[in-house]
Residue, then its C-alpha position, 0 to 999 in steps of 0.5 A: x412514706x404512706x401505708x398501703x391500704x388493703x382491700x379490706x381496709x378500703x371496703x371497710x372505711x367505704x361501708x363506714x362512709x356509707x352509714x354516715x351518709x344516712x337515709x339519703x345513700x339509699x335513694x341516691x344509690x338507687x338513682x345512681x343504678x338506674x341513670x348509668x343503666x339506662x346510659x349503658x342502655x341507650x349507649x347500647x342502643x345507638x351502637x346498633x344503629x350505627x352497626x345498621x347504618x354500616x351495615x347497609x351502607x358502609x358508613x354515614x360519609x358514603x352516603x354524603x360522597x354518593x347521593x351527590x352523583x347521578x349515576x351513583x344516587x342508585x346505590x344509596x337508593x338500594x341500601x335505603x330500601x333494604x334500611x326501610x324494609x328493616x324497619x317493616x316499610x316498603x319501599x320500591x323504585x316505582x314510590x313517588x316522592x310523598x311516598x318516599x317522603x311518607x316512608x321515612x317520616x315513619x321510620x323517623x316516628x319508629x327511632x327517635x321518640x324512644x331515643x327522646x324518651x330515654x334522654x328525658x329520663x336520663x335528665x330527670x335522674x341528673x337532676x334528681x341525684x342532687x336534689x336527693x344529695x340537698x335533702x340529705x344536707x337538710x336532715x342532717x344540719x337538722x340533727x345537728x341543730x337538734x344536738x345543739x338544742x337538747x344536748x348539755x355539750x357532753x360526748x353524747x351531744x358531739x357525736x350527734x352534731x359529728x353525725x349530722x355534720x357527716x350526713x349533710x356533707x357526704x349526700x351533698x358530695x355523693x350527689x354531685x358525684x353521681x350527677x356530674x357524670x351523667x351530665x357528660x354522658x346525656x351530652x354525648x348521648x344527645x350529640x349521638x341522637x342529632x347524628x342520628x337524625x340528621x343521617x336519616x334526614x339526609x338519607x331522605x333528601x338523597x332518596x327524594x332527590x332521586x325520585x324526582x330526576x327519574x319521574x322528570x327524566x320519565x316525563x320531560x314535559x313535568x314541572 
């Protein structure tokens, strides 16, 4: 039957597992730290927009089931407008369609530029957290090698090859460990931020639509 490890042997063997990872833990802990950081905060992020979006029209299906229905279409138009005067557009019943057009663009300028930014960060730390874990490899099979060359195969000679061994495998795996995960997570994130976007497309059209029914409707004579 195996012993239970304490807390104090569990943080000991993690600080010993640390120190022969090397110089590369350094950076790799830092990647870490700013990759999940900027994941929490753009998760963050596109949870208020979520929030706002049911705020303002009770959900994303509402305006699907709503924008389809005529007498309906006025309601999505009145949550719209209290969406874009948020974002510090107005927009009123008596916009044309290239205002309303024009309304959204700017409202889509103010939300997703910041979002693929985010996501493009995101990226370069996924990819960068292997790449510190491959030069962490690189230095360490290097001592290693440098223990082979000098060393006259004492103990001394062992512990240097042990150590440059132990420093090429733990940056590798610690590497893919920090990478792997943010690959899931820039995923989700993205799938969030197409949702986003095609929720405000939508919106767009459902508004667009309706302007033009009301200038026909206002003007029988319009093409």
């Amino acid at each position: 039957m195996l012993a239970a490890v304490t807390p104090q042997e569990y943080w000991q063997s993690a600080l010993d597992l640390w120190a022969a990872g090397g110089w590369g833990m350094w950076p790799l802990a830092g990647t870490a730290f700013i990759l999940y950081a900027k994941c929490g905060e753009l998760f963050w992020e596109m949870w208020i927009r979520n929030y706002r979006i049911h705020h303002y029209f009770g959900g994303r299906k509402i305006v699907t089931k709503l924008s389809g229905d005529h007498a309906a279409s006025a309601v999505v138009f009145d949550s719209a407008k209290r969406y874009i005067n948020f974002h510090g557009v107005e927009l009123d019943n008596e916009r044309s369609y290239q205002e309303v057009e024009t309304a959204f663009q700017e409202v889509v300028t103010e939300e997703i530029p910041g979002v693929d930014r985010d996501l493009k960060f995101i990226q370069i730390a996924v990819a960068a957290a292997p790449l510190w874990g491959l030069l962490g490899t690189v230095t360490g099979m290097l001592t290693t090698f440098m223990g082979l060359a000098k060393g006259g195969g004492g103990e001394k000679t062992m512990n240097v090859i042990a150590g440059g061994i132990s420093e090429a495998l733990i940056t590798t795996e610690t590497g893919l460990m920090v990478a792997l995960p943010g690959y899931f997570l820039h995923y989700v994130l993205t799938g969030k931020r197409n949702k986003f976007e095609g929720f405000l497309e939508h919106l767009q059209n459902a508004c667009c639509q309706r302007v033009l029914k009301l200038s026909r409707h206002q003007d029988p004579d319009a093409d």
